[in-house]
N, C-alpha and C positions, 0 to 999 in steps of 0.2 A: 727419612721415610715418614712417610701419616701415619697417624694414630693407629688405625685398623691394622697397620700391617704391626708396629712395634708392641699392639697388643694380642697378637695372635701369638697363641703358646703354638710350635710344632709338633706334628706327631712324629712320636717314637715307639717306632719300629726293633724289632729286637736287633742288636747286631749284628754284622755280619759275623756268622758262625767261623768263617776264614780266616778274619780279621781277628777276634781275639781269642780262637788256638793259636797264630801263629806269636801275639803278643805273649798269650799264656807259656809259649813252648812247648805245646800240646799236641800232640800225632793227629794231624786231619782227618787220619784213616778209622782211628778209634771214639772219632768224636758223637756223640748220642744228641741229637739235636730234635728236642723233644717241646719248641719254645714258639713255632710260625704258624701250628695248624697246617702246615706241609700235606702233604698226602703219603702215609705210609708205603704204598707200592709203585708210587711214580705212574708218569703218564702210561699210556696207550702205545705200545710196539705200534701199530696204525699211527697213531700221531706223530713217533721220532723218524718215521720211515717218510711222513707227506714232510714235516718241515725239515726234512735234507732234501726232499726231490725241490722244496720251492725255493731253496736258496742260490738255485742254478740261475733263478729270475731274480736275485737280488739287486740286481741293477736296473729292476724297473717297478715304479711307484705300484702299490698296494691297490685294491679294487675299494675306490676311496668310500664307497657304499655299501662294501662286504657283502655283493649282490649273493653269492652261493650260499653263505654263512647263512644271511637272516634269511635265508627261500628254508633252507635245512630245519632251521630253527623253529623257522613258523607250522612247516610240516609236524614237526618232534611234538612242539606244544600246541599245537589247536589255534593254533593265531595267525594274525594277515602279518606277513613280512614290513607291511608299512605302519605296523605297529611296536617293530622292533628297534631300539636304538645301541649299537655296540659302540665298546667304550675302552677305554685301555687299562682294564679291571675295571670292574663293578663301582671304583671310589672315582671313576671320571665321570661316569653315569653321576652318581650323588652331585658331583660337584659343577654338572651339567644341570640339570634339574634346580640346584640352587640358585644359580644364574641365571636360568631361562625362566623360571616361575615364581621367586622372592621378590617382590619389590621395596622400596620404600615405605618404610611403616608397617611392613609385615614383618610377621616372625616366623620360627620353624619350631616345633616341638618335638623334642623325644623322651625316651626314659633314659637315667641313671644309674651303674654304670652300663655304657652299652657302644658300640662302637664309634669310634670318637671323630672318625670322618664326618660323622651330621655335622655336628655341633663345630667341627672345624671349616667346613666347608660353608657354614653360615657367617661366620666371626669373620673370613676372609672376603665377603661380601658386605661386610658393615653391616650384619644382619643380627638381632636379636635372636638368641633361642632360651626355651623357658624348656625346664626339665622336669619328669617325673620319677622321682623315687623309685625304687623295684622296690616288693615285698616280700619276705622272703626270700630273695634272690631272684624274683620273675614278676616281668614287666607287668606292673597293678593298670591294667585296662581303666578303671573308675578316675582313678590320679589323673593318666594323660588323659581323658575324657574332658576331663576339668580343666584344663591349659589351652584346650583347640576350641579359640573361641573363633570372632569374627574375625580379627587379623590373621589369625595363623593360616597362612598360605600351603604349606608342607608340614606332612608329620609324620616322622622315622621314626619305624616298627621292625627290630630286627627280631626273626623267628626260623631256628631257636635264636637267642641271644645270644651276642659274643660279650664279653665273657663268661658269662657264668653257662650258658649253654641249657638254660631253660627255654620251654617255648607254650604259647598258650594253641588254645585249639579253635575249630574253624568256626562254635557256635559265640563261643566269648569275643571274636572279632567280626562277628555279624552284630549283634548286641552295640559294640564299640562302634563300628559303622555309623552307624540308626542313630547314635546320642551325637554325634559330634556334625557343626555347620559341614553343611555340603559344599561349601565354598573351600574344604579344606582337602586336601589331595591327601594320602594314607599310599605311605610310601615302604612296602612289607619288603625287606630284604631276607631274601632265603639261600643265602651262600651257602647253610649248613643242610640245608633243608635233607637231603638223599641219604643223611647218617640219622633220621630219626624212625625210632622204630615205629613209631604212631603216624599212618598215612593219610591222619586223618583231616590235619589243618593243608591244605594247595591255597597259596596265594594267587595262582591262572584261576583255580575253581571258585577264588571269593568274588575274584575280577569279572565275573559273570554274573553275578547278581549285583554289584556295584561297579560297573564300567567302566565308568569315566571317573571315578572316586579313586581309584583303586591304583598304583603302581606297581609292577613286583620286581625286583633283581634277582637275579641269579648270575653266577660266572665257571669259569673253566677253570680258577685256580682250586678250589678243595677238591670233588669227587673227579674230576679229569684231573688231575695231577697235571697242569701247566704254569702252575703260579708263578712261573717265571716266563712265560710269554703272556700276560697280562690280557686275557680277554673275559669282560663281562658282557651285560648287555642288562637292558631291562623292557618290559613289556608296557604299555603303554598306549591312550587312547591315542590315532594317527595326528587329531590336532597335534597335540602336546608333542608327538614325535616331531612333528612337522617342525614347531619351534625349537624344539633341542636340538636336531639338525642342522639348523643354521648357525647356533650356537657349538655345535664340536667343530674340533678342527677337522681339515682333511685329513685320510692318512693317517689316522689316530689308530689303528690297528694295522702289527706290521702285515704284509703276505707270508712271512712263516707264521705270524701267530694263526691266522687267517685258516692256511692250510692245517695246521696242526688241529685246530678248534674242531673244523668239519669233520675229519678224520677221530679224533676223539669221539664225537657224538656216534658214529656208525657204532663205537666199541661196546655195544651194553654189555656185555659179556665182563670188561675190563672195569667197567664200573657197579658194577654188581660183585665182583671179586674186589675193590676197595671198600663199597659199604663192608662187606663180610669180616674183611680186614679190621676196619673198624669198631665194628662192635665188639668181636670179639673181643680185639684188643683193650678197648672200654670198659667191658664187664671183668677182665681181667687186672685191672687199674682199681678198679671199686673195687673186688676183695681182694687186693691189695692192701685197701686202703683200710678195711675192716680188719683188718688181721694185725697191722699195726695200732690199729685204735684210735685212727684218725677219720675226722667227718669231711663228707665229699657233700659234693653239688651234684645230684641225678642227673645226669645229661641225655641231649639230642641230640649231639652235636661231634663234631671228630674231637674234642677235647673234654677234658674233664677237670673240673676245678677242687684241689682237696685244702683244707682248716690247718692249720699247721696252730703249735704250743710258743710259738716263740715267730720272729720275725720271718716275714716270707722272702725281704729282699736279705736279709742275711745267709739261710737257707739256701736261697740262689746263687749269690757268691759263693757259700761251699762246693755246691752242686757243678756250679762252673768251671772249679778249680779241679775238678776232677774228669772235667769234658762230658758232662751234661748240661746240654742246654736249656731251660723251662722260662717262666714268665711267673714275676711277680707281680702280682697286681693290687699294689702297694698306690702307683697312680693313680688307678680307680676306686682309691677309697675302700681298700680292701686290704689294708697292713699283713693280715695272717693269712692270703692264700694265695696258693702258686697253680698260674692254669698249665696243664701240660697236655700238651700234645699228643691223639693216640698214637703210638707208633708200631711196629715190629712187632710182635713177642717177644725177642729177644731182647729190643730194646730197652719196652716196658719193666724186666724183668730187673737188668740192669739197672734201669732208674730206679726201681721200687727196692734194690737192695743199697744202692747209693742213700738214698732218703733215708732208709732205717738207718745208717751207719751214722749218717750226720744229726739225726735226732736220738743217735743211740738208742734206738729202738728196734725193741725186737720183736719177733711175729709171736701175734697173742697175746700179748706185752699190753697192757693198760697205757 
């Protein structure tokens, strides 16, 4: 194998929840799986109802240009459909985008920790990436300011951020804009975007005052709950679509996911009943977290990240072993804290009494 490839670490992904109940010998049924950023109430009845009716067409190739989708899309969002590129999740988009606009002797910047698809999807093109620090836990604007020099081609902004699930607001990335080469494309991923209570940062609404500067992503897997039919997509000046275009494959989105995606988007109803879901669930995770005496990450985002007294990948080993699933985020340089997922009520509650048991901690409890 070349160099680039034997030195590209993989991403890891949490297990499959399936896989190690059934290793654990753990009831599937009972399993709390609190670890993907899932969507607590699953997709759209509309959505499960179009991808059965499209599977009757499974024996014939996909609409290789997802003509309804991005017509739908461009309506929803104020955009020309030939500004839309869909992607089979949002991280083919990224790694679309890396390929069609990194060259040679360019680099890609982003912040630290933050989702690890940039920085993988650069490494895999024998690309340079220079990183900025978070402060505080949230992405320091000044820092990556400083790194998008003249080389940097691309620069990943995810808002809020995974994982810690902070996010900055619409006036600090105008600012951020303004200081950095216009030769550098500002690529705002807002996967989480619809769980934050502040409507105040729109990555479509920066794209208009900085057009052709400006990228956004969005996808169907968190607030449509289809993260198992993989569809993103991202918005974009039509050159640049034009060139990614030639660059994805055909047929990179099935016609179930296709059908399901369109049919989700009618649901606002369904996705407004998952923010709700969310938050609550969120605020109910934070004094949680209070009550046991443990310090959290404020979040925007459908997850929340809490401090723990002792190791976070040990903690999740407990956690596991009793059929709770979370995420230690030990690989991002964060030893002491587990992002977890909001989920349920019911399920939160369950977590949050599994955590006290294994920190032996109790509510109120210093």
């Amino acid at each position: 194998m070349g160099s680039v490839v034997e030195a590209l670490r993989p991403y890891a992904p949490p297990r499959s929840w399936r896989v190690e109940a059934a290793e654990l010998g753990l009831d599937a049924s009972s399993v709390v799986m609190l670890a993907a950023n899932e969507s607590p109430v699953g997709p759209s009845p509309r959505a499960i109802e179009a991808a059965m009716a499209a599977l009757s067409s499974a024996h014939r190739y996909p609409d290789a240009d997802g003509t309804a989708l991005k017509r739908a899309l461009a309506d929803h969002h104020g955009v020309a459909p030939d500004e839309i590129v869909l992607g089979n999740g949002s991280s083919e988009v990224i790694e679309l985008l890396v390929r069609t606009m990194v060259g040679p002797n360019e680099v890609v910047a982003a912040a630290w920790p933050s989702f690890v698809v940039y920085r993988q999807a650069a490494q895999a093109q024998g690309r340079d990436v220079v990183l900025a620090p978070l402060v505080d836990d949230v992405v320091d604007l000044d820092a990556l300011a400083s790194i998008c020099r003249a080389e940097t081609k691309l620069c990943f902004l995810a808002n809020p951020n995974n994982p810690t699930g902070t996010s900055v607001e619409r006036g600090r990335l105008e600012t951020f804009l303004e200081r950095i080469p216009r030769s550098t494309t500002v690529v705002v991923d807002e996967a989480y975007r619809e769980f934050a209570e502040d409507d105040a940062f729109d990555g479509l609404e920066l794209r208009r005052s900085f057009r052709d500067q400006v990228i956004v992503l969005r996808t169907f897997s968190k607030a449509y709950g289809l993260a198992g039919l993989r569809v993103g997509f991202g918005v974009m000046s039509r050159e640049i679509a034009s060139y990614v275009n030639r660059m994805r494959q055909p047929y990179n989105v099935s016609s179930v996911s296709q059908a399901a995606a369109l049919a989700a988007l009618s649901d606002r109803a369904h996705v407004e009943r998952t923010r709700r879901v969310v938050l609550e669930g969120r605020q109910q995770l934070a004094e949680g977290f209070v009550a046991l005496g443990l310090a959290h990450i404020p979040s925007d985002a459908s997850f929340i990240v809490v401090r723990l007294p002792r190791s976070a990948a040990e903690v999740e080993r407990a956690l596991v072993a009793r059929g709770i699933f979370v995420r230690s985020l030990t690989g991002y340089g964060m030893p002491d804290a587990l992002r977890i997922t909001v989920g349920p009520e019911d399920a939160n509650a369950i977590f949050l009494d599994a955590l006290a048991d294994v920190l032996a901690v109790r509510a109120g409890a210093a």
